[in-house]
C-alpha positions in Angstrom: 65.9 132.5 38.1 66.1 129.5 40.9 63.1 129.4 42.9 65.1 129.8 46.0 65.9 133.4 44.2 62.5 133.7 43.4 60.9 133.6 47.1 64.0 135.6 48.2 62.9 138.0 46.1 59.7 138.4 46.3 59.1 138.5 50.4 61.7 141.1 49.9 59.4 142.9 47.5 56.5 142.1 49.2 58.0 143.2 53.0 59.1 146.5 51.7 56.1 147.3 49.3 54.2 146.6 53.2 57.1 148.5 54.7 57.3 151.7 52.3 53.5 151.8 52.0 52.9 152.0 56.1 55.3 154.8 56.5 53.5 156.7 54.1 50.2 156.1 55.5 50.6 156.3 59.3 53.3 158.4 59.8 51.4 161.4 58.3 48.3 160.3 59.9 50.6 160.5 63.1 48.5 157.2 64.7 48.2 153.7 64.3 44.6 154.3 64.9 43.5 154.5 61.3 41.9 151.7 60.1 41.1 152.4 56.1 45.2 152.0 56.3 44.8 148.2 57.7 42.2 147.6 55.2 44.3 149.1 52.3 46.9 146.9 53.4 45.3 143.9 54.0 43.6 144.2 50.4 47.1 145.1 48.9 49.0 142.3 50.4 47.3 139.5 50.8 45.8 138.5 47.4 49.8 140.0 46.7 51.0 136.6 48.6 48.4 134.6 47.3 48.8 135.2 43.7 52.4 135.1 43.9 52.8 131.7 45.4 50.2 131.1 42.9 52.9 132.0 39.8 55.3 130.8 42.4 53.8 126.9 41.7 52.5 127.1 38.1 54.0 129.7 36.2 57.4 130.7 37.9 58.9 132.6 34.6 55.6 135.1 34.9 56.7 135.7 38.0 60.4 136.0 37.1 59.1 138.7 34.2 56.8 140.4 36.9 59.3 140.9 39.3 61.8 142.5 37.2 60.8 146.3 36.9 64.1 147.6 34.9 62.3 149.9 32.4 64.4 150.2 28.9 62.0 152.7 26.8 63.2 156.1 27.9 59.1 157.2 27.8 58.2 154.4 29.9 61.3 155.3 32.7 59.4 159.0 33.3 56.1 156.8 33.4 57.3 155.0 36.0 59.2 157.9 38.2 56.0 160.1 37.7 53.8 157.3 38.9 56.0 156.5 41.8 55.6 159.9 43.1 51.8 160.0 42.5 51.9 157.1 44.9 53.7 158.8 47.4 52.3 162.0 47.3 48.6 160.2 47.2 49.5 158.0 50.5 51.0 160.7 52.2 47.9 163.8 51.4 45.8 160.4 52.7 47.6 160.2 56.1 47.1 164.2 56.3 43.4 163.9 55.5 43.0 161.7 58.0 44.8 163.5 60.6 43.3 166.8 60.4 40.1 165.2 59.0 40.3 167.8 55.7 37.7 165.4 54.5 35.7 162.8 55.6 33.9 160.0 53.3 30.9 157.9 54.9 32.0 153.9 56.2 29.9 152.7 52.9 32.4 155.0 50.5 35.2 152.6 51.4 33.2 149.1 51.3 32.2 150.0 47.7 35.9 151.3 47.0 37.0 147.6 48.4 34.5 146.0 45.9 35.6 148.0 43.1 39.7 147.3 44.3 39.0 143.4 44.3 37.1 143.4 41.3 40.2 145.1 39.6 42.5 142.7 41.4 40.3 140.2 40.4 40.7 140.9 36.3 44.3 141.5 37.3 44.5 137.8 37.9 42.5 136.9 34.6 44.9 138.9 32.6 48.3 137.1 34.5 46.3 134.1 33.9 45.9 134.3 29.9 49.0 136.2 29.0 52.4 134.3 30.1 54.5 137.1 28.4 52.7 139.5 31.0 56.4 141.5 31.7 56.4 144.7 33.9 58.1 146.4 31.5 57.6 147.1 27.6 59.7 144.9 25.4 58.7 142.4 23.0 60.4 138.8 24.0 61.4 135.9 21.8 59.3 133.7 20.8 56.4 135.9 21.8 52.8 134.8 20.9 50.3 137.5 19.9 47.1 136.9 22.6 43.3 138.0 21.4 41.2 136.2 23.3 39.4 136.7 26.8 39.9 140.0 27.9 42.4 140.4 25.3 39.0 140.3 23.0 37.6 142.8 24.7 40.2 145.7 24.8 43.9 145.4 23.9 45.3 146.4 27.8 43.3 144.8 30.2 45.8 144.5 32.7 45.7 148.6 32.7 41.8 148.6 32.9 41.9 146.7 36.0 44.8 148.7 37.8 42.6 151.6 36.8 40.3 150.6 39.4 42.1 149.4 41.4 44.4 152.6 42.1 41.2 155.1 41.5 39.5 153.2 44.3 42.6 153.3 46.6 42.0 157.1 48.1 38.1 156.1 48.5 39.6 153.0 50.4 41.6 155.4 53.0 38.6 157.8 53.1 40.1 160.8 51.4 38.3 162.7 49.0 41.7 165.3 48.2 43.8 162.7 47.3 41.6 161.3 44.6 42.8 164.3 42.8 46.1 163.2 43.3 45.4 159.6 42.2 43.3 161.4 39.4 46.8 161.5 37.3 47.2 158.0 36.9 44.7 157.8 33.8 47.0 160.3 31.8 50.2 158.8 32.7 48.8 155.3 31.5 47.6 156.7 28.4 51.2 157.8 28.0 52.4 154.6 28.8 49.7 152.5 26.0 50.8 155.3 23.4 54.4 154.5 23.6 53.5 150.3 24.2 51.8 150.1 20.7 54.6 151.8 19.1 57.1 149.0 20.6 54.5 146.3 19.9 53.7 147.4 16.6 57.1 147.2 15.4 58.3 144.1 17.0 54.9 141.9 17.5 53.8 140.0 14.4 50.0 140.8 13.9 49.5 143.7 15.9 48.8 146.0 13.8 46.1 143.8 12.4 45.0 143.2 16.3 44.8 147.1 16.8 42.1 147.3 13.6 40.2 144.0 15.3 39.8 145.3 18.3 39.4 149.0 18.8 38.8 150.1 22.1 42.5 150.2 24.0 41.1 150.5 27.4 37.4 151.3 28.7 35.0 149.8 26.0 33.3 152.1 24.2 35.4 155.2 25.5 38.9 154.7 24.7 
């Protein structure tokens, strides 16, 4: 992909993940007046621009891979539809919360929830930064190296750890304590997801299998 057709599409990714994402928020909230949804955004989107003109300048085929989200597995396709509605249902019970104030988390609830996002975001970088075959979706490409080091040493989907925080911090962000029920799914859904990933890498990824016996835990150290 051109880089011209790279920046085309990602503002157009990035404009309607900002777009999508503000309807869902303040249009059940019924105000503009709701200011964990301005901090949500702003946390969302703006290490989103940075990081992509980041991989924009140094590692455009990541961000090539990253933007295409064409799921081929048929397990990985219901992932991805069940997780999408998860989002939406989470953003919009969040809006709803906040309207009719069904709960109501203290000011420090949602600075700690920010920590915890940009921490996540944070090893979300680390892992785009040490794997370059870092696709959206689950395929093994040609030529692909087998990476065990850095975080990859540590547990074998790191990219998944740190999305787990970021997305279980996300309702504690927008000051709903409901909602984390909804955003409570996402764990089993990823599990889902790393089940049917080993089976693909397994077969197709020379020295996986001997990776999976190296290093044991697939996503919280000394839990799973």
């Amino acid at each position: 992909m051109k880089t011209t057709q790279l920046i085309i599409s990602g503002l157009c990714k990035l404009l309607c993940g900002m777009a999508l994402i503000g309807v869902l928020l303040f249009w059940p909230a019924g105000t503009w007046h709701y200011w964990q949804a301005w901090l949500l955004l702003a946390l969302l989107f703006v290490p989103m621009t940075c990081m992509g003109i980041w991989l924009l300048i140094s590692m455009p085929e990541l961000l090539a891979k990253r933007l295409n989200n064409k799921e081929k597995e048929q397990t990985q396709k219901h992932v991805v539809a069940l997780s999408g509605l998860m989002f939406i249902g989470g953003f919009v019970l969040c809006g709803l919360d906040h309207r009719f104030a069904w709960s109501s988390l203290p000011l420090w609830a949602s600075v700690i929830a920010s920590v915890v996002f940009l921490i996540g975001y944070a090893l979300y970088a680390e892992v785009l930064r040490e794997n370059a075959y870092l696709s959206r979706t689950i395929e093994v490409q040609d030529n692909q190296q087998l990476i065990d080091t850095g975080l990859y040493g540590i547990v074998r989907h790191p990219m998944y750890t740190a999305t787990l925080l970021m997305f279980l911090s996300m309702p504690i962000v927008l000051g709903s304590a409901w909602a984390l029920l909804v955003f409570g799914v996402y764990p089993i859904l990823i599990i889902r997801r790393i089940h049917n990933e080993e089976q693909v890498l397994a077969a197709g990824l020379p020295g996986y299998t001997d990776y999976q016996q190296r290093v044991r835990w697939r996503l919280i150290p000394g839990i799973w």
